[in-house]
C-alpha positions in Angstrom: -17.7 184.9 56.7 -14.9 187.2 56.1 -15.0 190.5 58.0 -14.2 193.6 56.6 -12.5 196.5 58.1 -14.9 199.6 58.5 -12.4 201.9 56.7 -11.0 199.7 54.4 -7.6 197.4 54.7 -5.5 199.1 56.9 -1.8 200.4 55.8 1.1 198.5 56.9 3.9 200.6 58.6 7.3 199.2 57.0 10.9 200.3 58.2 13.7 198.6 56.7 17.4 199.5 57.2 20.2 200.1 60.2 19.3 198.2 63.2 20.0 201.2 65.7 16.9 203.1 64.0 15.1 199.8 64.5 13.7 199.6 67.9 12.2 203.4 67.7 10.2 202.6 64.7 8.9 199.5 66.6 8.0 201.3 69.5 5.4 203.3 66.8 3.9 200.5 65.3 6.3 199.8 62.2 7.0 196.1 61.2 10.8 196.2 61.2 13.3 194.6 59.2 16.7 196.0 60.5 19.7 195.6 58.7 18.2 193.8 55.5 20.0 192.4 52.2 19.2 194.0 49.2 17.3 190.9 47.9 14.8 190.5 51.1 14.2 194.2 50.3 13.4 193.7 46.3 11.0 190.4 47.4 9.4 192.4 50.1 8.6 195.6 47.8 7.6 192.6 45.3 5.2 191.3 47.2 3.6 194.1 48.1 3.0 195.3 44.8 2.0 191.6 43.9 -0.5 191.6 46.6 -1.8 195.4 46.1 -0.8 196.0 49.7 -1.3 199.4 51.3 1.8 199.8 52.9 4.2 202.9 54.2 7.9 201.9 54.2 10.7 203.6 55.0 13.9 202.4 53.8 17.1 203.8 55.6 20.2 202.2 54.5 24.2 203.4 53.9 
């Protein structure tokens, strides 16, 4: 039986860029992916559109 969240799939907290930033944004409950390549960014982003994820990201690159 699956189980289903009471208020619905829950969002996913994404931050993605310099690695200094990282550790805050893990302390707050964000999935962290410091410093990534372009590419891993354009899969990821893929992915969650490919999936229909709910997701916040917050990308933070130079």
């Amino acid at each position: 039986m699956d189980s289903v969240h009471p208020l619905g799939d829950p969002t996913r907290l994404l931050f993605l860029g310099e690695e200094c930033l990282a550790d805050g944004f893990r302390l707050i409950g964000f999935e962290t992916y410091p410093n990534p390549a372009l590419r891993d960014v354009d899969q990821l982003l893929r992915e969650l559109q490919r999936s229909q994820t709910k997701a916040f990201w917050w990308l933070m690159m130079r």
